[in-house]
C-alpha positions as CSV (number, residue, x, y, z in Angstrom):
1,X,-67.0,163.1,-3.9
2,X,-67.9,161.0,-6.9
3,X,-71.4,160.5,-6.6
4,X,-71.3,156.6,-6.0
5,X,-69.4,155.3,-2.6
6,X,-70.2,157.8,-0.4
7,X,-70.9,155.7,3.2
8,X,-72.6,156.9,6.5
9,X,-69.2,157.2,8.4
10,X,-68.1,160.0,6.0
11,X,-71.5,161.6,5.9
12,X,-71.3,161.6,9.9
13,X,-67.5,162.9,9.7
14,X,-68.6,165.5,7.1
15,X,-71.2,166.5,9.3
16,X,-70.4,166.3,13.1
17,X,-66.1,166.2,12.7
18,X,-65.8,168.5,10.1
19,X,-64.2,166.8,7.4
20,X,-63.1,168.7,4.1
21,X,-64.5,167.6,0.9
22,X,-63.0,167.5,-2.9
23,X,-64.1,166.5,-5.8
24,X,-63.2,163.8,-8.2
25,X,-61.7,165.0,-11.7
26,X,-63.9,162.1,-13.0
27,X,-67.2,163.8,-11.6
28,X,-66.1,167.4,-12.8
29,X,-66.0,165.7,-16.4
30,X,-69.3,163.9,-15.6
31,X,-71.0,167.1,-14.4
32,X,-69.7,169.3,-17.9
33,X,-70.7,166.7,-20.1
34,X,-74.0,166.4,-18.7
35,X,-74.3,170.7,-18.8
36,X,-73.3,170.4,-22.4
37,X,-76.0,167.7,-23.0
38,X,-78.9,170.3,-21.4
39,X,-77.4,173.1,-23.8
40,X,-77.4,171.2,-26.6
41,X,-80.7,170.2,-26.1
42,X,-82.3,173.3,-25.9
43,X,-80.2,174.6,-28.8
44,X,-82.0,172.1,-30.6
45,X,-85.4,173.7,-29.7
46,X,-86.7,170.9,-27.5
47,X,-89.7,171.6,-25.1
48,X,-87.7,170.3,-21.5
49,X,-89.7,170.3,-18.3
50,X,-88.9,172.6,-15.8
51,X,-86.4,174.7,-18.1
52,X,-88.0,176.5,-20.5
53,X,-91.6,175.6,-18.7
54,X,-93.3,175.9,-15.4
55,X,-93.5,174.0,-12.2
56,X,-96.2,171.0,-11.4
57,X,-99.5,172.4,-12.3
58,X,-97.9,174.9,-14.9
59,X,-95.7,173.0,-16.7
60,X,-97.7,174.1,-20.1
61,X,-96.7,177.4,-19.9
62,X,-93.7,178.4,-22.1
63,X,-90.4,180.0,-20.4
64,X,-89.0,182.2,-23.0
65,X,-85.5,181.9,-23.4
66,X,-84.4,185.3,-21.9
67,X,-86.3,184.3,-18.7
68,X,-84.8,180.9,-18.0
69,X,-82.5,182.1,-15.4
70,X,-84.7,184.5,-14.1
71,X,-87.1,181.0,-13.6
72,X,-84.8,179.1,-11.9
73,X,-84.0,181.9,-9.2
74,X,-88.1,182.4,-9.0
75,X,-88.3,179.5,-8.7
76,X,-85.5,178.7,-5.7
77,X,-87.8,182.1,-3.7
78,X,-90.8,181.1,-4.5
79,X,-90.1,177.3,-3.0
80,X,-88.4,178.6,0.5
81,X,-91.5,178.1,2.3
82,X,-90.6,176.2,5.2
83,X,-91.2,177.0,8.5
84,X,-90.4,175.7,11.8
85,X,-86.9,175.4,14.2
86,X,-84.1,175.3,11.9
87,X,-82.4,171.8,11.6
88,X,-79.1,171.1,13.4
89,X,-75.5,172.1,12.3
90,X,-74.8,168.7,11.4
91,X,-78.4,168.3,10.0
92,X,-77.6,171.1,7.7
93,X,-74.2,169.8,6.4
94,X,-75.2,166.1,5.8
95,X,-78.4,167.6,3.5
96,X,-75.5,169.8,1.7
97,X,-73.0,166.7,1.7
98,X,-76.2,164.8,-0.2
99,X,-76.9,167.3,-2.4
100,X,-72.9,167.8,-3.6
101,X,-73.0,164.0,-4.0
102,X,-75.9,163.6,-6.5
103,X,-74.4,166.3,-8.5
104,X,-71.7,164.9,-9.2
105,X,-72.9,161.9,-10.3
106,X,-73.6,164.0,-13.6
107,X,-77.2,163.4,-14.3
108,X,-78.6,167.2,-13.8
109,X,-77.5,169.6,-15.8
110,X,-75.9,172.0,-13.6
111,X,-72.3,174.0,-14.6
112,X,-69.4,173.2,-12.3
113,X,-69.9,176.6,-10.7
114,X,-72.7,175.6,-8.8
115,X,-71.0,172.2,-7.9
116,X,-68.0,173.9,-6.6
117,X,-69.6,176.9,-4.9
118,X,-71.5,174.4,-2.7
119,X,-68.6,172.1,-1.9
120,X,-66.7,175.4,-0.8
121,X,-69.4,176.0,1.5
122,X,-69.2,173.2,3.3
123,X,-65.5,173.9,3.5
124,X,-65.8,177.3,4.8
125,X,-68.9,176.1,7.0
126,X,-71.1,178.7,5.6
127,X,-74.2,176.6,6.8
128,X,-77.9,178.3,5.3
129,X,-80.6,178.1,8.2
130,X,-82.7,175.5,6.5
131,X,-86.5,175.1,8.4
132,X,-87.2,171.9,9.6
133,X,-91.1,172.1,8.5
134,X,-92.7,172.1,4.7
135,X,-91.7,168.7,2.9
136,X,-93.9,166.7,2.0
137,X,-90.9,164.2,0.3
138,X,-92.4,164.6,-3.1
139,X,-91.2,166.3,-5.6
140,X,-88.6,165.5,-3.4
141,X,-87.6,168.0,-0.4
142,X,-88.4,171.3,-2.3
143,X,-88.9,173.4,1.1
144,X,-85.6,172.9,2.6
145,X,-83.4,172.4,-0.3
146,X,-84.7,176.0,-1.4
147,X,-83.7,177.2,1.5
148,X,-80.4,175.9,1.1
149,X,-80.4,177.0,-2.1
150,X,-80.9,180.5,-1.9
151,X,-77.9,180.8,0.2
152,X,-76.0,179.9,-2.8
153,X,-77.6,182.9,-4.9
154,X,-76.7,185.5,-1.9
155,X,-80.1,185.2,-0.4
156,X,-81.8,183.9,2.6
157,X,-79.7,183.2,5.8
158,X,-76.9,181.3,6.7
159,X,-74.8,180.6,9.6
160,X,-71.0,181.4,9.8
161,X,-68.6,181.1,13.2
162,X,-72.1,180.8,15.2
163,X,-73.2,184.0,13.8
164,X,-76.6,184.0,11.7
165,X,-76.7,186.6,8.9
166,X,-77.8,187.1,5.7
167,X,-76.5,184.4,2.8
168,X,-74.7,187.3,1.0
169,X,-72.6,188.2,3.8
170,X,-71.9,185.0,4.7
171,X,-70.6,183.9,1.9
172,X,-68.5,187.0,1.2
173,X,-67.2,186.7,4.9
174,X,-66.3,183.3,3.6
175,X,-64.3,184.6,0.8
176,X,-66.7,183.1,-1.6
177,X,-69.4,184.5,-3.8
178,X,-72.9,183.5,-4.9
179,X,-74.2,182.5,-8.4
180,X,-76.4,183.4,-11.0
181,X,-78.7,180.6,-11.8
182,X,-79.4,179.5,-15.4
183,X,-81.3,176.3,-17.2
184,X,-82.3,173.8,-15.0
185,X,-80.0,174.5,-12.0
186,X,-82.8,176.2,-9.8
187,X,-84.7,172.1,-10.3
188,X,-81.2,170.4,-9.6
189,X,-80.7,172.0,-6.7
190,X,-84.2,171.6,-5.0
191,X,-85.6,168.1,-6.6
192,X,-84.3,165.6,-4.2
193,X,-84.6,163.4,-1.2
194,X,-81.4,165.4,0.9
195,X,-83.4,166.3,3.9
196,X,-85.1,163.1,5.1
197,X,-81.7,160.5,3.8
198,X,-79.4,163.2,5.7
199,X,-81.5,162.9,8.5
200,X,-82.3,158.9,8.2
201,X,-78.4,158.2,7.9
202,X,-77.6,160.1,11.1
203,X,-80.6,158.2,12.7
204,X,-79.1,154.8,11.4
205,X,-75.5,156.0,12.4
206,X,-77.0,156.9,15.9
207,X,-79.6,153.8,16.3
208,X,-76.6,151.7,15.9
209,X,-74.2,153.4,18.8
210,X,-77.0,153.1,20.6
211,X,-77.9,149.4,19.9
212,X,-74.5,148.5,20.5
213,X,-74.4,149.8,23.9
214,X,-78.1,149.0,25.3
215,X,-76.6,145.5,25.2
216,X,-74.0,146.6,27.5
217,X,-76.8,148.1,29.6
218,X,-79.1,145.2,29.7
219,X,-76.0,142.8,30.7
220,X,-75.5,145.4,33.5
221,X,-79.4,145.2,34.6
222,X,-79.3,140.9,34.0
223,X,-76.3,141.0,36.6
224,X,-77.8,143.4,38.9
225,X,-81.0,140.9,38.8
226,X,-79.2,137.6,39.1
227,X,-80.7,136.5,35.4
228,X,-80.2,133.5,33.9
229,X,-77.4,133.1,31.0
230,X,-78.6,129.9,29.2
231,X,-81.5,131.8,27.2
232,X,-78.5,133.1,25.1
233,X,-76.7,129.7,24.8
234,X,-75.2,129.7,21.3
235,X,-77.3,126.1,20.3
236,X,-80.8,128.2,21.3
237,X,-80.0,130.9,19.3
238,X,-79.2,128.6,16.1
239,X,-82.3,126.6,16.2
240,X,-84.1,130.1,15.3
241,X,-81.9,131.1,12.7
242,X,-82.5,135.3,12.6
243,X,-79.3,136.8,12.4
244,X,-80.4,139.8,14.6
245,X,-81.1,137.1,17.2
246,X,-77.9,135.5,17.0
247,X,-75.9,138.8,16.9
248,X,-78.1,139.7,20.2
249,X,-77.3,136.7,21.8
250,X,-73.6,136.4,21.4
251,X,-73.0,140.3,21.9
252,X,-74.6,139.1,25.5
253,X,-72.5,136.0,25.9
254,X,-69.4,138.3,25.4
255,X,-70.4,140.8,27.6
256,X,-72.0,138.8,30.4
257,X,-68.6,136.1,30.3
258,X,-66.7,135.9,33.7
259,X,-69.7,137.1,36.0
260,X,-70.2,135.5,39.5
261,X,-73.5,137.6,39.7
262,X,-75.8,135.7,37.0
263,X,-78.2,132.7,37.7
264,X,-78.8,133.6,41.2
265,X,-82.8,133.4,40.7
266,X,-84.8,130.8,42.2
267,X,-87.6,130.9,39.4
268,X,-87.2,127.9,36.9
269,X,-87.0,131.0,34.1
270,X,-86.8,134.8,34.0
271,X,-89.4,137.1,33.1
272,X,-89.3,138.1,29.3
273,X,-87.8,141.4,29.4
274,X,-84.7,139.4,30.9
275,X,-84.8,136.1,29.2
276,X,-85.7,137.4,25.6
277,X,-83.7,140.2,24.5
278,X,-82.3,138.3,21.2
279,X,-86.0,138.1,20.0
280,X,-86.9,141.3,20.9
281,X,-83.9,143.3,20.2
282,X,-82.4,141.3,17.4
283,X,-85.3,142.6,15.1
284,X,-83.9,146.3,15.2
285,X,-80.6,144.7,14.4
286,X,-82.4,143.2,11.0
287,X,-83.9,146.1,10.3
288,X,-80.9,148.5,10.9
289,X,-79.3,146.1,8.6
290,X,-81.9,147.2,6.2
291,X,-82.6,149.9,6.6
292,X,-78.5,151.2,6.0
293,X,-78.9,149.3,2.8
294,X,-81.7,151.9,1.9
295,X,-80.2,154.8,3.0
296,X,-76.8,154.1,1.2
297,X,-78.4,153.7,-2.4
298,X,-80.1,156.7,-1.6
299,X,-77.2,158.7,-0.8
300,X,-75.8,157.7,-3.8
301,X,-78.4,158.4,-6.1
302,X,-79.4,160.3,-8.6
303,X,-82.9,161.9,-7.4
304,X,-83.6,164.8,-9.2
305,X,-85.9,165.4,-12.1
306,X,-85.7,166.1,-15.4
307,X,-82.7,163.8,-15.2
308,X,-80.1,164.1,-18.1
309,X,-78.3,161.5,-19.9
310,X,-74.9,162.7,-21.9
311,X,-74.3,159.6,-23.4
312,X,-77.6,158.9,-24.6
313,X,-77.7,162.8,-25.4
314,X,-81.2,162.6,-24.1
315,X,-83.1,163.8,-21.1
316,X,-86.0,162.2,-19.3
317,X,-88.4,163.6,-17.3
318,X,-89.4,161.0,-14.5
319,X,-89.7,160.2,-10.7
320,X,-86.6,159.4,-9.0
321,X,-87.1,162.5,-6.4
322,X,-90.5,160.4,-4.7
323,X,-89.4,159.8,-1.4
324,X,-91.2,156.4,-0.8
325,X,-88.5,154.1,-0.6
326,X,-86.9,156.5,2.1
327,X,-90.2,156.7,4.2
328,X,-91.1,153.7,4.5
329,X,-87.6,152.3,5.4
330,X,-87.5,155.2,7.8
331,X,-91.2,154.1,9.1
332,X,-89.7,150.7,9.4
333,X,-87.1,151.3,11.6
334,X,-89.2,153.2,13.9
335,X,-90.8,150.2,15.3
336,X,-88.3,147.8,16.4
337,X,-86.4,151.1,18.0
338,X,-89.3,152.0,19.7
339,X,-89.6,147.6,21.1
340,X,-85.8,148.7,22.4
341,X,-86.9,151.5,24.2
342,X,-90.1,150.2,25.7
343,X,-88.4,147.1,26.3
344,X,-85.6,148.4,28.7
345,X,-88.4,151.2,30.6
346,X,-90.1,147.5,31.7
347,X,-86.3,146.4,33.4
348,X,-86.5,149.9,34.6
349,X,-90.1,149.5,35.9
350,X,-88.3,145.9,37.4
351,X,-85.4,147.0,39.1
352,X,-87.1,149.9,40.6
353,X,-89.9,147.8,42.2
354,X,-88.5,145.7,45.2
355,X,-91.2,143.1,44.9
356,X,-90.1,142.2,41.8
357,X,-86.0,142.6,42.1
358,X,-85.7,142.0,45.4
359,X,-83.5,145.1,46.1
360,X,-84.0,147.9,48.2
361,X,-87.4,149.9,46.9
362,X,-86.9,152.5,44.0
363,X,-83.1,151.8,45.1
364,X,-83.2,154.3,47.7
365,X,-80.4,153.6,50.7
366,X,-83.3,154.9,53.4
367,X,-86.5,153.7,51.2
368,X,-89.8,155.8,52.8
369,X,-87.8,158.9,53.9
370,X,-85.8,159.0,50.5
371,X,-87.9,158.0,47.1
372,X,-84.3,157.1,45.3
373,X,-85.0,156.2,40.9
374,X,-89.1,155.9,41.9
375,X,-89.5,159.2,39.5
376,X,-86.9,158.1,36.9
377,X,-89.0,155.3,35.5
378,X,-92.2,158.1,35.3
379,X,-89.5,159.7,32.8
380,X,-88.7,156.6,31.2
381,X,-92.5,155.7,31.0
382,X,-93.6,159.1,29.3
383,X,-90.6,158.9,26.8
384,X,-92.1,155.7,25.9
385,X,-95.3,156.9,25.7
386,X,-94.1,159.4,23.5
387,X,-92.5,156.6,21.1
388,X,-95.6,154.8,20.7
389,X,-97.3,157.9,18.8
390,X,-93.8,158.9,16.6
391,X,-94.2,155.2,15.6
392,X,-97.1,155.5,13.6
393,X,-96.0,155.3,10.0
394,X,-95.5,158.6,8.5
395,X,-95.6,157.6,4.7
396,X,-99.3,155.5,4.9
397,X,-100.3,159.0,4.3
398,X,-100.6,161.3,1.5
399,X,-102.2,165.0,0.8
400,X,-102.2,165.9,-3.3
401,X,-100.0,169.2,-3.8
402,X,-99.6,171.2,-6.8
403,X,-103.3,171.2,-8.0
404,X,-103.6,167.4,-7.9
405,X,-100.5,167.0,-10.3
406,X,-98.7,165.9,-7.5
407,X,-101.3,163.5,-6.2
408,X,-99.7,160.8,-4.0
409,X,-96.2,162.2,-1.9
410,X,-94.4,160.6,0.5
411,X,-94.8,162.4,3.4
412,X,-91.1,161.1,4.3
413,X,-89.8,164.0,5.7
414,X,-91.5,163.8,8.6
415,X,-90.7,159.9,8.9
416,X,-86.8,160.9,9.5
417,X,-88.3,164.0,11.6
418,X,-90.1,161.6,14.1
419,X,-87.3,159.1,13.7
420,X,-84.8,161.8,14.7
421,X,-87.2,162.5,17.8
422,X,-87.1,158.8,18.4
423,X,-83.8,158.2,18.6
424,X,-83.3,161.0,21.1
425,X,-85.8,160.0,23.6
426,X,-84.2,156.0,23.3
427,X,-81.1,157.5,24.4
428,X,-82.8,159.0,27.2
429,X,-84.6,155.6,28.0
430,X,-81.2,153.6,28.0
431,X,-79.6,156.0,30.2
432,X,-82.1,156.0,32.5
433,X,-81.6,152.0,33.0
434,X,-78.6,152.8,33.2
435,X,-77.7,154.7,36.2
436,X,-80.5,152.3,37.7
437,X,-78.7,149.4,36.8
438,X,-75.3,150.8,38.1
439,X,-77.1,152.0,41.2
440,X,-78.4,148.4,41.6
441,X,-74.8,146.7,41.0
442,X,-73.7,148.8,44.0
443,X,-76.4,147.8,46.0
444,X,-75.6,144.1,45.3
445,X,-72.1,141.9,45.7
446,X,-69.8,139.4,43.7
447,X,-67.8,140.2,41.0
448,X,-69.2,141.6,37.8
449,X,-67.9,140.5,34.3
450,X,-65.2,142.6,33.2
451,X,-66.9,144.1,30.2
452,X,-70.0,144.9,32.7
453,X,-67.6,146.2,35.5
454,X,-65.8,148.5,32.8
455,X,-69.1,150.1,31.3
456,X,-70.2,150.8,35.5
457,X,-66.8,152.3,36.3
458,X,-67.4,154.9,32.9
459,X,-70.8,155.5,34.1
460,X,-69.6,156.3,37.9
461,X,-66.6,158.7,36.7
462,X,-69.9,161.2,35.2
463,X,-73.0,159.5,37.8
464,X,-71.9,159.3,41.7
465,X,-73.7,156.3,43.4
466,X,-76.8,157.8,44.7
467,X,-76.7,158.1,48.7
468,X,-79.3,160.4,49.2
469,X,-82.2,161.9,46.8
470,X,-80.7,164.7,44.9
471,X,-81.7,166.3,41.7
472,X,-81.3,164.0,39.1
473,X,-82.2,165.1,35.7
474,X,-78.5,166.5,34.7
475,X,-77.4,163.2,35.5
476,X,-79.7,161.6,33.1
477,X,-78.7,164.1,30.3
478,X,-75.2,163.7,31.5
479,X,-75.2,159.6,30.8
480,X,-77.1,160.4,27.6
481,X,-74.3,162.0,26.7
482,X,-71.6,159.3,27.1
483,X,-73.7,156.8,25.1
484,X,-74.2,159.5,22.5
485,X,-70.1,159.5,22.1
486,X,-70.2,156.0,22.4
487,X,-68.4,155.8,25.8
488,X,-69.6,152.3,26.9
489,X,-68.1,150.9,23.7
């Protein structure tokens, strides 16, 4: 860790694989320098925010200096106040990850104890139960980095080998032991964006598996309908320039060359959900493309607040912890994601309805006695349903906190909470099209493309063709699940 090039793919192998973490002797010598700044400051009598004052509303009152530890530590109880299902194991250890990483940078203030006690407990997987509920994303995520935070002093609870207990036996289980906090390191800890760009990087990380393989599906769905290839002709594409569009387009191309099943229609042109997947799925590429722009700066930011500055022996009280840019990238991204899901429940809705595919209805082999996908597409259609509220922009809203001192937040922590909700029921969506579309390939003849006949063969090794109605919602989950590893790719 150095604070500077951290990327999704090692949050994401951090987080989900495991993967141990060091730090760089360059960032221990940043982090030092920038404690012996704080000290030195305060030596020299200086009225610091946060340090040797309150919090928000009471930063006038004086901390004398005797009580600046016992302020920070107050300060880390006082803040766990969230509420709500814990987040994820993976969740929990990209927030940590984030956290480590802005440390490092050596903007805050904090001794190389603390630095070191949390990259150990990532090692060790000593992983505190963090609530998912109580952000607000400004002054950063106080609620559940306290949480986390109190883990490190021996409080709170953590989780060890699957085993929840409390943060002190955790750690000691771990061969590790807490710390007593001092100037400023309470603030460091908990002033920061962690929660909602952990959670929006393993949503862009996600959206992107995901992406990739819907355009597997769809080809799978186009062949199954006899579409038409020439909407994604190569010259059409150019003459609308949007890379998204392009990408779309030849990612189809690719996919779709060597099929015997395409342009088997009789209509002059296909119906929109067929013929114009690069305009309506190549704006969630853009925005993807964005949006991991956003989330990368911000994973390699400092975010905290007061932030110190060792060469300039000076430290500034400011607002890099506001969680705006976050939100409303995270807000962002909602919108074309939720186009992709509502966009494949309508070739769903299509090749589940005989008058419009011309296949056997709801795919059934004995249509009337058996109802075959008929209830599948209700699934798809309330996921989608579902999408169109979580879409709403999270961070076009603000409540004041702290007495009106805080008066405009970000409300970003719930834009990666809906996000995160999102991307799980697009998964769902795409899965369901797609054990309709493999369903509908068996039901139809000539030879698929390769690339289409590879992604059906994976899909048939965890889905048996469906010869008679049988419970199907393990299925579902179960082809959720090999697009969640990426299997199609």
């Amino acid at each position: 860790m150095d604070g500077k090039s951290l990327s999704i793919s090692e949050l994401v192998s951090v987080a989900r694989d495991n993967s141990s973490v060091g730090i760089s002797v360059d960032s221990a010598e940043l982090v030092n320098a920038s404690r012996k700044t704080l000290e030195s400051r305060l030596r020299q009598g200086n009225t610091i925010y946060g340090v040797n004052t309150g919090f928000g509303e009471l930063q006038n009152s004086r901390i004398a200096p005797g009580e600046a530890g016992r302020l920070q530590e107050n300060l880390v109880r006082s803040t766990s106040a969230g509420v709500g299902a814990p987040l994820s194991r993976d969740e929990t250890r990209a927030m940590m990850l984030l956290r480590l990483n802005t440390l490092v940078k050596g903007y805050s203030g904090v001794r190389m104890d603390v630095v070191t006690l949390l990259c150990e407990m990532l090692n060790r997987h000593v992983h505190p139960v963090i609530p998912s509920r109580g952000s607000v994303g400004a002054s950063g995520d106080l609620a559940p980095l306290a949480h986390m935070a109190l883990v490190l002093m021996g409080e709170g609870n953590a989780e060890l080998e699957g085993v929840i207990m409390n943060g002190s036996d955790a750690l000691s289980k771990a061969g590790l032991k807490p710390v007593s906090l001092r100037e400023k390191e309470g603030l460091a800890l908990i002033n920061g964006t962690q929660f909602m760009t952990a959670l929006g990087a393993l949503a862009v990380h996600d959206i992107g598996l995901l992406l990739q393989q819907s355009l597997i599906v769809f080809s799978m769905s186009l062949e199954s309908l006899g579409g038409r290839i020439s909407p994604f002709d190569e010259r059409v594409a150019a003459l609308r320039a949007h890379r998204g569009s392009m990408e779309v387009a030849a990612s189809i191309r690719r996919i779709c060359s060597g099929s015997s099943r395409l342009d088997r229609g009789n209509s002059p042109q296909d119906p929109y959900t067929l013929r114009c997947a690069p305009q309506v799925i190549g704006p969630l590429e853009d925005m993807l493309r964005y949006c991991e722009n956003i989330i990368v700066t911000e994973m390699n930011s400092t975010t905290d607040n007061p932030i110190v500055l060792p060469d300039d022996g000076e430290v500034i009280s400011a607002g890099n912890f506001h969680g705006q840019p976050v939100a409303v990238a995270l807000d962002a991204l909602a919108i074309p994601l939720q186009a992709l899901a509502s966009f494949s429940e309508r070739r769903t809705a299509r090749l589940t309805d005989h008058k419009l595919s011309g296949l056997s209805p709801f795919l059934s082999r004995r249509p009337g006695l058996e109802s075959g996908y008929m209830v599948a597409q209700y699934t798809a259609a309330a996921l989608v349903s579902e999408g169109k509220v979580l879409s709403h922009p999270s961070s076009s809203d603000s409540i004041p906190t702290s007495a009106n001192q805080e008066d405009y937040v970000s409300m970003g922590a719930y834009s990666a909470l809906k996000l995160r909700q999102m991307v799980e029921n697009s998964f769902r969506v795409i899965a369901i099209e797609a054990v309709c579309a493999a369903q509908a390939l068996d039901l139809t003849g000539g030879p698929s493309a390769p690339g289409v006949a590879k992604a059906h063969s994976t899909i048939r090794e965890t889905v048996p063709t469906l010869d008679k109605d049988r419970e199907i919602s393990g299925e579902i989950e179960d082809c959720c699940m090999l697009l969640k590893r990426g299997a199609l790719l």
